[in-house]
mmCIF file of the N, C-alpha and C atoms, coordinates in Angstrom:
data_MODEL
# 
_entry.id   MODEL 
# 
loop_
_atom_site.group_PDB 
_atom_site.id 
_atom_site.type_symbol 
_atom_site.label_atom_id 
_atom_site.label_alt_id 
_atom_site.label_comp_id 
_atom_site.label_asym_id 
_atom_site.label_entity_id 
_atom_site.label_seq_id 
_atom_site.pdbx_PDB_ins_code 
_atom_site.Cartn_x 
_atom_site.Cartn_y 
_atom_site.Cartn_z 
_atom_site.occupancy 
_atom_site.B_iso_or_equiv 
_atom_site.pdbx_formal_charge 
_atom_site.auth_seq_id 
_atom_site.auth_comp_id 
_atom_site.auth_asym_id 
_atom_site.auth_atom_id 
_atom_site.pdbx_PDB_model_num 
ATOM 1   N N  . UNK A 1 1  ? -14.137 -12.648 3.581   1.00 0.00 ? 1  UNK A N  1 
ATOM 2   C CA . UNK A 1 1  ? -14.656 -11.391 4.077   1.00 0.00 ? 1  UNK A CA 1 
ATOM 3   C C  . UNK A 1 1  ? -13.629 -10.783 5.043   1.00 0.00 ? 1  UNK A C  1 
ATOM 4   N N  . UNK A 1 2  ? -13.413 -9.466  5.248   1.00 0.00 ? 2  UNK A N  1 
ATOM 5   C CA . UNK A 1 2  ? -12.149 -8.931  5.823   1.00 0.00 ? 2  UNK A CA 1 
ATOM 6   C C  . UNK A 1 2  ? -13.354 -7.946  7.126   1.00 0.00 ? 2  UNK A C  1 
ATOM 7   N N  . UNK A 1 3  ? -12.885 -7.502  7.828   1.00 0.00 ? 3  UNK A N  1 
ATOM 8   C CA . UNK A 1 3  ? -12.966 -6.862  9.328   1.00 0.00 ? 3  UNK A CA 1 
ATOM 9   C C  . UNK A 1 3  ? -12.697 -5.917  9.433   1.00 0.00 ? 3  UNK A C  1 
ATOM 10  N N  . UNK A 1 4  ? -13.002 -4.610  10.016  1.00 0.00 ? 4  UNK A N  1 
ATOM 11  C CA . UNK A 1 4  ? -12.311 -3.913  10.179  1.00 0.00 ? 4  UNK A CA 1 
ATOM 12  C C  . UNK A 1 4  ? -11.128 -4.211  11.129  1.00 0.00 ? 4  UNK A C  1 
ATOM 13  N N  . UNK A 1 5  ? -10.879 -5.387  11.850  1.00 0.00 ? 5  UNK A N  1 
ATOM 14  C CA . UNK A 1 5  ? -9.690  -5.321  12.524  1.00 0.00 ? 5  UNK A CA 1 
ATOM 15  C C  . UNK A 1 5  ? -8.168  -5.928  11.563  1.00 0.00 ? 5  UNK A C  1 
ATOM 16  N N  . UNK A 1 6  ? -8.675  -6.598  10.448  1.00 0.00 ? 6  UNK A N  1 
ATOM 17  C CA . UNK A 1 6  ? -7.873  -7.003  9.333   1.00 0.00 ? 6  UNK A CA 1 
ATOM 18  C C  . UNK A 1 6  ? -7.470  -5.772  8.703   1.00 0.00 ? 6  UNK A C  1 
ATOM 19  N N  . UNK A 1 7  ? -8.564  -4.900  7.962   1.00 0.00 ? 7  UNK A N  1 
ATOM 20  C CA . UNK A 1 7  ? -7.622  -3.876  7.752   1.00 0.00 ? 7  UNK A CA 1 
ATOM 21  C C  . UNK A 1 7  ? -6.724  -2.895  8.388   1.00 0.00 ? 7  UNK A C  1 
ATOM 22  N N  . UNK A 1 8  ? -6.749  -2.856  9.359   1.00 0.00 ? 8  UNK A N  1 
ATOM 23  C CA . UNK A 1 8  ? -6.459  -2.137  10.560  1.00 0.00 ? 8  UNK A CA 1 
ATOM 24  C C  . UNK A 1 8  ? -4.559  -2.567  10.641  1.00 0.00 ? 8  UNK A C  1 
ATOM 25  N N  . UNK A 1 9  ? -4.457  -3.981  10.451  1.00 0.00 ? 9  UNK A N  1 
ATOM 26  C CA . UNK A 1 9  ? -3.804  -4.906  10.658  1.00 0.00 ? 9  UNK A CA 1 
ATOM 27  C C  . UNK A 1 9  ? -1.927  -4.295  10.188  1.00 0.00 ? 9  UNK A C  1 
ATOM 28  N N  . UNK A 1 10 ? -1.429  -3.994  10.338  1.00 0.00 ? 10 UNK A N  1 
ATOM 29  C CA . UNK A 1 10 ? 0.545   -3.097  10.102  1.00 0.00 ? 10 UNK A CA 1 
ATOM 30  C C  . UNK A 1 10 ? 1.396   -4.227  9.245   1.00 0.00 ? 10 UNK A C  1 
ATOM 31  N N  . UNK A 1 11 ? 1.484   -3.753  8.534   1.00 0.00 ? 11 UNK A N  1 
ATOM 32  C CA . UNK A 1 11 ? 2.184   -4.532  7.216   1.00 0.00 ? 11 UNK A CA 1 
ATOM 33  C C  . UNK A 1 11 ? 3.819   -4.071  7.155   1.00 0.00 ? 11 UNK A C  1 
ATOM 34  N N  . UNK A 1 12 ? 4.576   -4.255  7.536   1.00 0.00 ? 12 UNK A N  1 
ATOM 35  C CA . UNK A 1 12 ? 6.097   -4.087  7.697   1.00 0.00 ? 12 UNK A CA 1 
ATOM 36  C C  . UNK A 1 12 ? 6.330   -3.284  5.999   1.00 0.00 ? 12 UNK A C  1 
ATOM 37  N N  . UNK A 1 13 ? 6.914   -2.308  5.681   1.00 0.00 ? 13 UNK A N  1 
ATOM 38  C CA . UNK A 1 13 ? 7.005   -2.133  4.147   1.00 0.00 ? 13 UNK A CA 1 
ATOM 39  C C  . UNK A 1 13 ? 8.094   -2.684  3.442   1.00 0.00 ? 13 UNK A C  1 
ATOM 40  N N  . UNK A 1 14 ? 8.957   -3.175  4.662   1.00 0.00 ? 14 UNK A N  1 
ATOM 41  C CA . UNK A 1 14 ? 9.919   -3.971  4.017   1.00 0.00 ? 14 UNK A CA 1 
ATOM 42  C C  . UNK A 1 14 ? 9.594   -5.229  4.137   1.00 0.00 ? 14 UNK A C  1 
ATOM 43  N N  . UNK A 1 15 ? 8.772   -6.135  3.585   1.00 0.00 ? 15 UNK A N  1 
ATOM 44  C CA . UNK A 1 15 ? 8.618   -7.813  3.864   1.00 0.00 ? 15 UNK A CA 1 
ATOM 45  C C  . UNK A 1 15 ? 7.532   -8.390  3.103   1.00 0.00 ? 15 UNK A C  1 
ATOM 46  N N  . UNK A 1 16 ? 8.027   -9.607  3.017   1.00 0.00 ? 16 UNK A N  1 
ATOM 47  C CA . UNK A 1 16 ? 7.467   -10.773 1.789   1.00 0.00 ? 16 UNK A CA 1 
ATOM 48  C C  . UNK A 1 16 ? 5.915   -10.508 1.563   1.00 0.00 ? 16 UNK A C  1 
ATOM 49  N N  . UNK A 1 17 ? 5.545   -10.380 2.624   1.00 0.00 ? 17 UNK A N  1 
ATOM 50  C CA . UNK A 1 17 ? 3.480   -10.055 2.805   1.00 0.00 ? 17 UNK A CA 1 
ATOM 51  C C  . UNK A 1 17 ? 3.392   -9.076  1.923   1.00 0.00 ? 17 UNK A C  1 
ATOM 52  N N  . UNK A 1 18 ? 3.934   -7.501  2.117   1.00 0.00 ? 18 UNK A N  1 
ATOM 53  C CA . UNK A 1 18 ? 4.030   -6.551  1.482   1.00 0.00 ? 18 UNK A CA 1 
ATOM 54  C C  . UNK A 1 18 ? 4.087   -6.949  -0.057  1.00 0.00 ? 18 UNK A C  1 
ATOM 55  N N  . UNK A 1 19 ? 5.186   -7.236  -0.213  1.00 0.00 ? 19 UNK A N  1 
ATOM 56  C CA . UNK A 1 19 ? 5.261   -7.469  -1.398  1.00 0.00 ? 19 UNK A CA 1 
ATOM 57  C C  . UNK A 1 19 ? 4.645   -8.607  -2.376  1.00 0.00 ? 19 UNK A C  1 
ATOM 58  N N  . UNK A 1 20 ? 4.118   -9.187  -1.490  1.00 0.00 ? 20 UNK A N  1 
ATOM 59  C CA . UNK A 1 20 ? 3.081   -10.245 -2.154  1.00 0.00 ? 20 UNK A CA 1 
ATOM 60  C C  . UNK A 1 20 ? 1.767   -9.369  -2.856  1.00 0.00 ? 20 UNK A C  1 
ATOM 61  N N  . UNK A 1 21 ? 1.480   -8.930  -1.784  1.00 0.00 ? 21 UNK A N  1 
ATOM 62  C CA . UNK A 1 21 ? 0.478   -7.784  -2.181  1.00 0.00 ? 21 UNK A CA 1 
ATOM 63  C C  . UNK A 1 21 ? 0.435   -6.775  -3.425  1.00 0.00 ? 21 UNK A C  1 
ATOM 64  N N  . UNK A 1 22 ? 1.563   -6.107  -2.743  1.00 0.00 ? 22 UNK A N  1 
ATOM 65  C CA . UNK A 1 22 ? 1.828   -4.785  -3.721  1.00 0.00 ? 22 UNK A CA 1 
ATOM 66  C C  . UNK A 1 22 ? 3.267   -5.039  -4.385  1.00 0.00 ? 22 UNK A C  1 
ATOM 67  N N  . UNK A 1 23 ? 3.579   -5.814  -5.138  1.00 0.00 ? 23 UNK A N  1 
ATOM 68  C CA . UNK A 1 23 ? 5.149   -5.743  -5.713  1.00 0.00 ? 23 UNK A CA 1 
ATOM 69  C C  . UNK A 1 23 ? 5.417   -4.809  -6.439  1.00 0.00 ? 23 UNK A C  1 
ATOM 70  N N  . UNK A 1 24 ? 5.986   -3.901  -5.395  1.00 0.00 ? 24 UNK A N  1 
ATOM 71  C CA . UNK A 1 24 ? 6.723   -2.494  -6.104  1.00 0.00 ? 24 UNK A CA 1 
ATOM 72  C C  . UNK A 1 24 ? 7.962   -2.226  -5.559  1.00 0.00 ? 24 UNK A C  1 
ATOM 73  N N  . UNK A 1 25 ? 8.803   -1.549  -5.558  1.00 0.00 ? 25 UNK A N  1 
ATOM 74  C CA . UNK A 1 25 ? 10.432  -1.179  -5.204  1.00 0.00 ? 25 UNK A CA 1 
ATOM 75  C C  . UNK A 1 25 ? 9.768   -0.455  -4.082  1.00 0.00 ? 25 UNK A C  1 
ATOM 76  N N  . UNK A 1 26 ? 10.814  -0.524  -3.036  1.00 0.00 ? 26 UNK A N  1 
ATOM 77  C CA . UNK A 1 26 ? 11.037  0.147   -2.110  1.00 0.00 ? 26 UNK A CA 1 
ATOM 78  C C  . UNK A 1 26 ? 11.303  2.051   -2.356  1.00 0.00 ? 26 UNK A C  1 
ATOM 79  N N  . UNK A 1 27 ? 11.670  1.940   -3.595  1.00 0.00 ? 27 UNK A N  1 
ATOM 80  C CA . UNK A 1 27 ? 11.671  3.496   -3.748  1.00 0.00 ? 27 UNK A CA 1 
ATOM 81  C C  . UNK A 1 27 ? 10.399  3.922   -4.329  1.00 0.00 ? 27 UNK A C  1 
ATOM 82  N N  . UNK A 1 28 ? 9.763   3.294   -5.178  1.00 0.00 ? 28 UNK A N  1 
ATOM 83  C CA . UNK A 1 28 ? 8.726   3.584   -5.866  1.00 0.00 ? 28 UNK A CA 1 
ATOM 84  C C  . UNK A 1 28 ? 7.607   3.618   -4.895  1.00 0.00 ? 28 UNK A C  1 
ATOM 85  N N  . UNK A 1 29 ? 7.044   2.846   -3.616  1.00 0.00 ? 29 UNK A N  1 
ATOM 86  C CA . UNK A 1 29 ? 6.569   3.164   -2.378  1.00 0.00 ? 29 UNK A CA 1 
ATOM 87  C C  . UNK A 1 29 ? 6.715   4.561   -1.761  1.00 0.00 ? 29 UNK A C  1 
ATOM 88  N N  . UNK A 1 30 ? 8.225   4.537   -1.016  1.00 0.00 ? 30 UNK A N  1 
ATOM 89  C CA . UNK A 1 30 ? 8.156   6.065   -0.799  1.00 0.00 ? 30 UNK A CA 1 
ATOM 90  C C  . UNK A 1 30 ? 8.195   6.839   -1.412  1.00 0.00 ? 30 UNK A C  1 
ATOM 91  N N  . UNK A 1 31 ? 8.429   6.760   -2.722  1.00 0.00 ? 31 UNK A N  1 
ATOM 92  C CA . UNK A 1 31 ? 7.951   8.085   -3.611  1.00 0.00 ? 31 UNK A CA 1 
ATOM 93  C C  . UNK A 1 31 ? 6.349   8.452   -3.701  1.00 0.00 ? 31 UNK A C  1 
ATOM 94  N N  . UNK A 1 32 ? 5.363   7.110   -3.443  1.00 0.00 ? 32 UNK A N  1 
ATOM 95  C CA . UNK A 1 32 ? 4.041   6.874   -3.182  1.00 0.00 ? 32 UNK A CA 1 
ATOM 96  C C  . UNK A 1 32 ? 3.345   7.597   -2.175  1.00 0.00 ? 32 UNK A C  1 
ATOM 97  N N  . UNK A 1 33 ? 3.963   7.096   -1.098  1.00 0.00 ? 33 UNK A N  1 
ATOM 98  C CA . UNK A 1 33 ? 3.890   7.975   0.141   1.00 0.00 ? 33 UNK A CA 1 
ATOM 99  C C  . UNK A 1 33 ? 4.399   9.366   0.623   1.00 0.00 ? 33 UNK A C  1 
ATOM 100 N N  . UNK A 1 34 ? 5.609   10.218  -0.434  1.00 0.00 ? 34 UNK A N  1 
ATOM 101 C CA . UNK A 1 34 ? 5.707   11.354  -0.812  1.00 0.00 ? 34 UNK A CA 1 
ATOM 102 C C  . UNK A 1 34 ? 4.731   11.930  -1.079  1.00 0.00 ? 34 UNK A C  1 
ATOM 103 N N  . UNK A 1 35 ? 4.132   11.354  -2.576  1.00 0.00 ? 35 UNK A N  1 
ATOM 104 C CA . UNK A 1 35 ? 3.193   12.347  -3.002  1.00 0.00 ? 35 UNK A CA 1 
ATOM 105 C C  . UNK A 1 35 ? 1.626   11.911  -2.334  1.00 0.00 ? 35 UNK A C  1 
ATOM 106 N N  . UNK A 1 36 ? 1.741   11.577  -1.107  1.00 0.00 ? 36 UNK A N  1 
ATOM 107 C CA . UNK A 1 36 ? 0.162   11.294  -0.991  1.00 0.00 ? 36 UNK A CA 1 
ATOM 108 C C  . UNK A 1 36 ? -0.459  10.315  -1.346  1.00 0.00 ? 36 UNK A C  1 
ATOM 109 N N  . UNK A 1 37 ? -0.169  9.494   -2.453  1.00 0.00 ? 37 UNK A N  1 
ATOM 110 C CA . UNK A 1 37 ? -1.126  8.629   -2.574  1.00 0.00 ? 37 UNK A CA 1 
ATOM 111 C C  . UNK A 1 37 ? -1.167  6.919   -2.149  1.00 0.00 ? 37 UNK A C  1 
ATOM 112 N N  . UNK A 1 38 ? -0.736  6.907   -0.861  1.00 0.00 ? 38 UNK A N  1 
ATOM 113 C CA . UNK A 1 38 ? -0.268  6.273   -0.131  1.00 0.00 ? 38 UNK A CA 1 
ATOM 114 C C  . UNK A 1 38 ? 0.128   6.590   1.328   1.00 0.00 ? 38 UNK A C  1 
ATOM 115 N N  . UNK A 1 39 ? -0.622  5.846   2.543   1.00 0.00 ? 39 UNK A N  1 
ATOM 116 C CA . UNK A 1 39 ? -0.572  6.151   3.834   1.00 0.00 ? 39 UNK A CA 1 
ATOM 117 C C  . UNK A 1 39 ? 0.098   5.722   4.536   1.00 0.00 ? 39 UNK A C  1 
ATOM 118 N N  . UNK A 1 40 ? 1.363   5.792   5.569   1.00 0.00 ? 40 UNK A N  1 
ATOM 119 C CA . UNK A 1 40 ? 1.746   4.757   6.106   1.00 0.00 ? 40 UNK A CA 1 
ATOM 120 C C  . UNK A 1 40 ? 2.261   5.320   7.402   1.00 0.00 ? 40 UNK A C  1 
ATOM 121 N N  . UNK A 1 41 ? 2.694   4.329   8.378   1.00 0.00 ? 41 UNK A N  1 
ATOM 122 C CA . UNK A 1 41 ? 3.378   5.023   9.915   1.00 0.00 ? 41 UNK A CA 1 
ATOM 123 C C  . UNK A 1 41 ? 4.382   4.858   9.869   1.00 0.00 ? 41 UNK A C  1 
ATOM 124 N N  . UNK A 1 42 ? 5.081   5.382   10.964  1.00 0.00 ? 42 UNK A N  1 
ATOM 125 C CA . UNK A 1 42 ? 6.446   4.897   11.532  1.00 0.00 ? 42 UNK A CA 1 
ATOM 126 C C  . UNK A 1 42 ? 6.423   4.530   12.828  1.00 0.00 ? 42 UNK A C  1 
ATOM 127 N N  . UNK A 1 43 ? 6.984   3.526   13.212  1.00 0.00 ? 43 UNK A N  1 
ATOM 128 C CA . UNK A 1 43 ? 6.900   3.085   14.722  1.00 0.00 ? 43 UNK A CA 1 
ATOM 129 C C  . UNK A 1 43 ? 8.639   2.592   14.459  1.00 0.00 ? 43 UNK A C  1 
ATOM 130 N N  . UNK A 1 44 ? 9.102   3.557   15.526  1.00 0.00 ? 44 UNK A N  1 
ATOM 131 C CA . UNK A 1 44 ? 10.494  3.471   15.708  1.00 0.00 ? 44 UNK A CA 1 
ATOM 132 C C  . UNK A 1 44 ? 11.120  3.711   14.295  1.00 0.00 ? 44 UNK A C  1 
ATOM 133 N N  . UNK A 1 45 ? 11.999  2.727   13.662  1.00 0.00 ? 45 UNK A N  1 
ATOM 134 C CA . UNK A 1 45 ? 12.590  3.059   12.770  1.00 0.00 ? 45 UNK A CA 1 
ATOM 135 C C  . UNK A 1 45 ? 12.300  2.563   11.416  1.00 0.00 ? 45 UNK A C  1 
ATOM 136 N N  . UNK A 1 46 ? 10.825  1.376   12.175  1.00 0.00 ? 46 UNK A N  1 
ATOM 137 C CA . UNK A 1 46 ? 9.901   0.805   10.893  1.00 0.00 ? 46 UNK A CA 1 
ATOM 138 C C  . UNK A 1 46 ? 8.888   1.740   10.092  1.00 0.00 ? 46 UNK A C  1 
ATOM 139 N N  . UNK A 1 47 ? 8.558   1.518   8.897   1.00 0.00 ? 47 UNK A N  1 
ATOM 140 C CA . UNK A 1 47 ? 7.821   1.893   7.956   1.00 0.00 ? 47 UNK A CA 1 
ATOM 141 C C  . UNK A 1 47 ? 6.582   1.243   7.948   1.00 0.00 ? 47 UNK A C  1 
ATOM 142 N N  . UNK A 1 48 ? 5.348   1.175   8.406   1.00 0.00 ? 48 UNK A N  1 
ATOM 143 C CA . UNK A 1 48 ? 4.056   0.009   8.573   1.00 0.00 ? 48 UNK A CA 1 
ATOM 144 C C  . UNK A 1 48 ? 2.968   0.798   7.252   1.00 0.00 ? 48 UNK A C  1 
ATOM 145 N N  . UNK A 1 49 ? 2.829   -0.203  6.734   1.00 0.00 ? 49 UNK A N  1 
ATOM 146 C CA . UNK A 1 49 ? 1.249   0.496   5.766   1.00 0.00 ? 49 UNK A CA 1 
ATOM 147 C C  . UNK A 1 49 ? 0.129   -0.629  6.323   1.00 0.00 ? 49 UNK A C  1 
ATOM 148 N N  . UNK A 1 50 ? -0.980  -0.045  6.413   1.00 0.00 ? 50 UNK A N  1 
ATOM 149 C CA . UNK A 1 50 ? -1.918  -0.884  7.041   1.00 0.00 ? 50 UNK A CA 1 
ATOM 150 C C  . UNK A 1 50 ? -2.883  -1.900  5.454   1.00 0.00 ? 50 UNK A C  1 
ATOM 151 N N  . UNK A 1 51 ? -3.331  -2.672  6.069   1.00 0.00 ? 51 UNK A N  1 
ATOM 152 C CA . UNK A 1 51 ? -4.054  -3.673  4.950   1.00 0.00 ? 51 UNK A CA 1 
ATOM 153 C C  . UNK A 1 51 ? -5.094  -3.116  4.129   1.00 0.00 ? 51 UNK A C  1 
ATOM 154 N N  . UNK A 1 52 ? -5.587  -2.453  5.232   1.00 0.00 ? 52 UNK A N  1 
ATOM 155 C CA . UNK A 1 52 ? -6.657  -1.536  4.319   1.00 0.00 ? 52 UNK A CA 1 
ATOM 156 C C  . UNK A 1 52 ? -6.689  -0.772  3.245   1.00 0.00 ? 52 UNK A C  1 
ATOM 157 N N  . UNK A 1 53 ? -4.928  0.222   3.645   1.00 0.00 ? 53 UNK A N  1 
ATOM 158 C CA . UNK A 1 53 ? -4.437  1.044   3.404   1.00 0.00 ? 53 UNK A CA 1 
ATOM 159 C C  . UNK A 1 53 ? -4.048  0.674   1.752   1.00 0.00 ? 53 UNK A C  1 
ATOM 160 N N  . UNK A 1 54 ? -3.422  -0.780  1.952   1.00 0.00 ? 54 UNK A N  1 
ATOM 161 C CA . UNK A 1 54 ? -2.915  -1.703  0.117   1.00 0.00 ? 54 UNK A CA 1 
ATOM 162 C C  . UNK A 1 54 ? -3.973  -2.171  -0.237  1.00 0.00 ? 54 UNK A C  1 
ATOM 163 N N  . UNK A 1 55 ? -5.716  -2.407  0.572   1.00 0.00 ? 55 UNK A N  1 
ATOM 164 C CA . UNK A 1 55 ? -6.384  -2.718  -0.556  1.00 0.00 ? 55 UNK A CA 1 
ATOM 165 C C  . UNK A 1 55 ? -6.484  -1.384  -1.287  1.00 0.00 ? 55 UNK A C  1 
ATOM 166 N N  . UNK A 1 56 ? -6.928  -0.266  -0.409  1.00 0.00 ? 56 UNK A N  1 
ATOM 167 C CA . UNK A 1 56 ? -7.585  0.923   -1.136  1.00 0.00 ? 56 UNK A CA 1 
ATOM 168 C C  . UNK A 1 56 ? -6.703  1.308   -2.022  1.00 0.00 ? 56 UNK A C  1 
ATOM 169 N N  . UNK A 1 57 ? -5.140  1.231   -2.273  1.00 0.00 ? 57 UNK A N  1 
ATOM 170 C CA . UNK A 1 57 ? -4.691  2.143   -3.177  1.00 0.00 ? 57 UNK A CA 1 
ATOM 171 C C  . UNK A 1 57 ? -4.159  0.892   -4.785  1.00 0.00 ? 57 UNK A C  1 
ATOM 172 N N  . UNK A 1 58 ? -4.401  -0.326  -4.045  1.00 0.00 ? 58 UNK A N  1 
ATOM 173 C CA . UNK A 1 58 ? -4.860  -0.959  -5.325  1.00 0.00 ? 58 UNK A CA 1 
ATOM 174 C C  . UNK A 1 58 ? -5.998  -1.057  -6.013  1.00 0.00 ? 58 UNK A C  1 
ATOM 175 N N  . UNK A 1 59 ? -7.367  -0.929  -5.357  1.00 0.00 ? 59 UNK A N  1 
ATOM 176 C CA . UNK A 1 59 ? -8.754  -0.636  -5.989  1.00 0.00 ? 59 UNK A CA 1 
ATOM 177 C C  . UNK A 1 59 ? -8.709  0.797   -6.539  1.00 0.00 ? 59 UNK A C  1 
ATOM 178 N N  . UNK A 1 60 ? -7.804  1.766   -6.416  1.00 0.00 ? 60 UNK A N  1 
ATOM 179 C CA . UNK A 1 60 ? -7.591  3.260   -7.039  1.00 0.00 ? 60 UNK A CA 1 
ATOM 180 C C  . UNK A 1 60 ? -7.085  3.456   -8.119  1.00 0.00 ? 60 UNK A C  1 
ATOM 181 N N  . UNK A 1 61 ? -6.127  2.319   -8.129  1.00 0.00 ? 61 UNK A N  1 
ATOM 182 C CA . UNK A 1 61 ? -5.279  2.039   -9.542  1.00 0.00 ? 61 UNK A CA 1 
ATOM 183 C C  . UNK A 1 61 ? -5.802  2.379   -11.084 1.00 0.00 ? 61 UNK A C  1 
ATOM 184 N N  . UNK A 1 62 ? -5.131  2.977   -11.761 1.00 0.00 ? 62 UNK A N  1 
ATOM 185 C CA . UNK A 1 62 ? -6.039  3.065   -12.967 1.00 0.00 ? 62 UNK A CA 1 
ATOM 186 C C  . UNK A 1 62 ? -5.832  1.485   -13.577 1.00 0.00 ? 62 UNK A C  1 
ATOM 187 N N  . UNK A 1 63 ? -6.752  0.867   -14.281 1.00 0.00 ? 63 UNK A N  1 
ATOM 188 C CA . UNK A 1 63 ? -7.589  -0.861  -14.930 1.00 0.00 ? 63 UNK A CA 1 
ATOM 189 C C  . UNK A 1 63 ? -6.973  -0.453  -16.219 1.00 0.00 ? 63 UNK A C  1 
ATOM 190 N N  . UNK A 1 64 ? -6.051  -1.249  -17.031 1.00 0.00 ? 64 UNK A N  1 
ATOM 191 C CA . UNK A 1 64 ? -5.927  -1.044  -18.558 1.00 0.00 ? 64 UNK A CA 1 
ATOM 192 C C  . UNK A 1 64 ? -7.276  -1.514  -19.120 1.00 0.00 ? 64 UNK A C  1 
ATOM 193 N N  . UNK A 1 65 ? -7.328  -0.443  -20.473 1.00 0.00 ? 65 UNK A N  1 
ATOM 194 C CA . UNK A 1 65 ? -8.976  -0.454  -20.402 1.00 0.00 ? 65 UNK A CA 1 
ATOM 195 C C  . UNK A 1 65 ? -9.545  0.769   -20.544 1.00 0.00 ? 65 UNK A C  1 
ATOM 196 N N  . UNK A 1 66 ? -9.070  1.373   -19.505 1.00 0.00 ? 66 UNK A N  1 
ATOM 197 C CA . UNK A 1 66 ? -10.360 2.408   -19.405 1.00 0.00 ? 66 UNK A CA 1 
ATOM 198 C C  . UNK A 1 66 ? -9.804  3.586   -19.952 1.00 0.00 ? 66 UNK A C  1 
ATOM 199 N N  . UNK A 1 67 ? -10.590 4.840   -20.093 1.00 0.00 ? 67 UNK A N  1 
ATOM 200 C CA . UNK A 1 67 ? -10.262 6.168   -20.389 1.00 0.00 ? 67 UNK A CA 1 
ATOM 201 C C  . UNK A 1 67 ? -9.596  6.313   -19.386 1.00 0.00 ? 67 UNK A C  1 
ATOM 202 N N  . UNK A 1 68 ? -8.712  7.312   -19.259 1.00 0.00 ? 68 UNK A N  1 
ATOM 203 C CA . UNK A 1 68 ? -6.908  8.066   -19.160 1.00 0.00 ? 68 UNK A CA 1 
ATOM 204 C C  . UNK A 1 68 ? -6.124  6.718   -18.245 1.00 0.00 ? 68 UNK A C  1 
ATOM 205 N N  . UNK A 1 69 ? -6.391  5.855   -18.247 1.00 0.00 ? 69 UNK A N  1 
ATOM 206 C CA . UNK A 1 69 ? -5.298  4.515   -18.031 1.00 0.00 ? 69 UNK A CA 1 
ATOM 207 C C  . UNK A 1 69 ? -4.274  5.007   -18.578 1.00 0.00 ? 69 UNK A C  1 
ATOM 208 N N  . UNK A 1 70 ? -3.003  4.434   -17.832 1.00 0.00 ? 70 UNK A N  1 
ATOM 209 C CA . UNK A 1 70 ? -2.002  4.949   -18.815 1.00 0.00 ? 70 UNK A CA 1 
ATOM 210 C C  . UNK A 1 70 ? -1.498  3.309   -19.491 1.00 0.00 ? 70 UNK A C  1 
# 
């Protein structure tokens, strides 16, 4: 069971956690976070996406399977 203080929680966008999670390129992220569909901060010269932030935009994902999946 997760918390709101777990999701809350700053995920470095460059690092192993991250990418455990969400394994995608570093460009394909900020192109993510370009267009919106993807939230993230900056603190100093870091990039942080919050936990919450990678469950929700993996539960958004289109499921192979369904109608307009690609």
């Amino acid at each position: 069971m997760t918390t709101a203080i777990d999701d809350l929680a700053l995920i470095p966008l460059r690092s192993p956690e991250r990418q455990q999670i969400l394994p995608l390129s570093i460009t394909k992220l900020y192109s993510e976070i370009r267009e919106g569909r993807l939230t993230a901060v900056r603190i100093g010269a870091r990039t942080y996406i919050a936990r919450g932030e990678l469950r929700r935009y993996v539960q958004e994902l289109p499921r192979l399977g369904q109608r307009g999946a690609a």
